[in-house]
C-alpha positions in Angstrom: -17.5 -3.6 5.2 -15.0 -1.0 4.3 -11.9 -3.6 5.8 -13.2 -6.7 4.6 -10.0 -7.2 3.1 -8.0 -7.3 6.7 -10.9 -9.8 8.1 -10.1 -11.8 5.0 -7.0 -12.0 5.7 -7.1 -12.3 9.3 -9.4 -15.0 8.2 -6.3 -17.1 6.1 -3.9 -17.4 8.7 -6.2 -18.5 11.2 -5.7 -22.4 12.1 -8.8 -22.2 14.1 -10.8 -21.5 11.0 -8.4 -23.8 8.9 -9.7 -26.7 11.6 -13.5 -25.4 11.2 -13.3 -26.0 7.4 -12.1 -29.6 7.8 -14.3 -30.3 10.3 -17.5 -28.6 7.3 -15.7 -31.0 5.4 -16.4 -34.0 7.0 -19.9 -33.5 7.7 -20.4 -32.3 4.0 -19.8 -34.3 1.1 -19.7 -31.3 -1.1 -17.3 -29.1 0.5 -14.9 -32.3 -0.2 -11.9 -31.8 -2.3 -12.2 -28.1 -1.7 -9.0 -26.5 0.3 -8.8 -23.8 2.4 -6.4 -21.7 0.2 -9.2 -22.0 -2.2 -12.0 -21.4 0.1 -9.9 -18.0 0.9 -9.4 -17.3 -2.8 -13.2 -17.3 -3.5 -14.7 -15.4 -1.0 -11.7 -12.4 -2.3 -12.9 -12.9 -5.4 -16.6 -12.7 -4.4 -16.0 -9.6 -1.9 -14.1 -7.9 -4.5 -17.4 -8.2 -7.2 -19.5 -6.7 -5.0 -16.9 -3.8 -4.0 -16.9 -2.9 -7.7 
């Protein structure tokens, strides 16, 4: 837990995880419309809560 922030970013320039997300997308109507960049920027934001 203490280097979530590197896996994060690891994480963000991966295109093998960019490719998983569109491929969550298409089987799941309601991760559509949601972008990777954003995906990214919420699970900081999340991680960073609980670090608090």
């Amino acid at each position: 837990m203490k280097e979530w922030k590197k896996v994060i970013e690891v994480l963000k320039g991966s295109d093998t995880m960019k490719k998983q997300w569109e491929r969550y997308q298409n089987d799941n109507f309601y991760a559509e419309g949601i972008g990777y960049d954003d995906l990214i920027e919420g699970i900081m934001k999340v991680g960073q809560a609980f670090m608090m």
